[in-house]
Each structure stands twice: as structure tokens, then as C-alpha cells.
DRENKOL-996657 format. One record per residue (C-alpha): residue number from 1; residue in three letters; x, y negated, z. Coordinates in steps of 0.02 Angstrom, whole numbers, plus 50000, padded with zeros to 5 digits. Layout:
   pos   code       x       y       z
   NUM    ALA       X       Y       Z
...
***
This chain:
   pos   code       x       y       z
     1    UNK   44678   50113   48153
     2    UNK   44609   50301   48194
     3    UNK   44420   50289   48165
     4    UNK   44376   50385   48315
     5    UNK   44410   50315   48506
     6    UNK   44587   50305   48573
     7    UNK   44605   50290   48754
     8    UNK   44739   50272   48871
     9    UNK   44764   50461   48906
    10    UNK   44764   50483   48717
    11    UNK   44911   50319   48687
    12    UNK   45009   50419   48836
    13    UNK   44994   50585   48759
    14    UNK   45036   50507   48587
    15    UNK   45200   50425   48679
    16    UNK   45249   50605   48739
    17    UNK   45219   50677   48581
    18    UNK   45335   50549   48497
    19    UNK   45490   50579   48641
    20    UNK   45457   50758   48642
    21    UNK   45496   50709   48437
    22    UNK   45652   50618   48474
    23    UNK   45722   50725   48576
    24    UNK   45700   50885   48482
    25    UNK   45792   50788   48347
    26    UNK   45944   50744   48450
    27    UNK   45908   50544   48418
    28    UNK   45905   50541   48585
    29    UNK   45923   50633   48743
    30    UNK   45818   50653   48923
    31    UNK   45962   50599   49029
    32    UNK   46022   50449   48915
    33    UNK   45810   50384   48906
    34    UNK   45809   50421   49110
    35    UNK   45950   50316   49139
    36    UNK   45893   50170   49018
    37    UNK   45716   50155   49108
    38    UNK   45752   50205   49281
    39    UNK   45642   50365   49262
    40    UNK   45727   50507   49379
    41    UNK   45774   50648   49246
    42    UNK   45666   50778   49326
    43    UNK   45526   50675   49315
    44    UNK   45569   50629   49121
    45    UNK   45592   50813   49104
    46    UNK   45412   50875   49178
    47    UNK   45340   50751   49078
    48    UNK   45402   50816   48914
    49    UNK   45370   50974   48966
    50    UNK   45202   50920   49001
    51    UNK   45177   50938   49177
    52    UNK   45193   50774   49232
    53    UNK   45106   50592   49145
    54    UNK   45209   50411   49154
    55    UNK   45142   50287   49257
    56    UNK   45078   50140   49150
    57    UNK   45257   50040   49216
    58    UNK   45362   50167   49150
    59    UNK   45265   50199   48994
    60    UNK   45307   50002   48949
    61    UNK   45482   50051   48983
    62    UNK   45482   50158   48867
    63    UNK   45404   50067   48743
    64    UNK   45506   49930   48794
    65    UNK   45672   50009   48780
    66    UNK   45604   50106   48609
    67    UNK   45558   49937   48559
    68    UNK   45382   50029   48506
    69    UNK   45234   49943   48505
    70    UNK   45051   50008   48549
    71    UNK   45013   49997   48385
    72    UNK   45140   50106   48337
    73    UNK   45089   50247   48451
    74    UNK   44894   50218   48364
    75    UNK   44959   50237   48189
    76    UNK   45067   50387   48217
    77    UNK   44930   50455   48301
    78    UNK   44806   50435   48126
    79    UNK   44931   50495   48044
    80    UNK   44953   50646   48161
    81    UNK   44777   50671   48176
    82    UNK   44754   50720   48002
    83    UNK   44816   50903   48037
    84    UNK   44818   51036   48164
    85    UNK   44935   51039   48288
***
């Protein structure tokens, strides 16, 4: 577990960062994750793009769908919080 605070806003961000990951790397795509958790693709779209944040339903969607856990999201985010981005 990160030794500083995580909040919610942080676990989002952390959950974008990780699709924005999967994406990039083709394991999977905005239109095929929009139609698996009923998120429009527009919507998916601005939030990868950052625009846009998940309501806390569709985040657990995602997660569900993923099958990724909360705890997931907090140690990739130690892990990614060891460097600059």
C-alpha cells in the first residue's frame, strides 16, 4: 500500500491511467470496453482523453468487467508513483 493518501479522485485517475494502458497496447479497444459496460463510446473516449471522469457505477463496471480489484488500482499506483510521469 502507497504510504501517502489515496483518494477516490486518485483510484479513478489510476483506473484511467491503466485503460489509457490497455488500449495503447491493443489488449483492448474503446468500442469493445463501451459495449461490455454500457458506457456510450464518446463518453469512454473523453474520458481517456481526459476530459471526462466515470461515475463511481461505471468505474465498478469496469473493474467488474476487468475483473480488477481496488487493490489492484492502489498497487499499480505505488508502483507508478515511484517515477515521473
Amino acid at each position: 500500500m502507497p504510504d501517502e493518501v489515496t483518494n477516490f479522485e486518485q483510484l479513478q485517475l489510476q483506473l484511467i491511467r491503466h485503460l489509457q494502458g490497455l488500449v495503447r497496447s491493443g489488449a483492448i479497444t474503446e468500442r469493445s470496453l463501451a459495449r461490455a459496460t454500457g458506457i456510450s463510446q464518446p463518453h469512454l473516449h473523453n474520458v481517456l482523453k481526459g476530459k471526462r471522469l466515470l461515475s463511481l457505477e461505471k468505474a465498478d463496471q469496469v473493474l467488474y468487467y476487468l475483473r480488477i480489484e481496488v487493490a489492484d488500482l492502489l498497487a499499480s499506483g505505488s508502483r507508478e508513483n515511484t517515477g515521473p510521469e
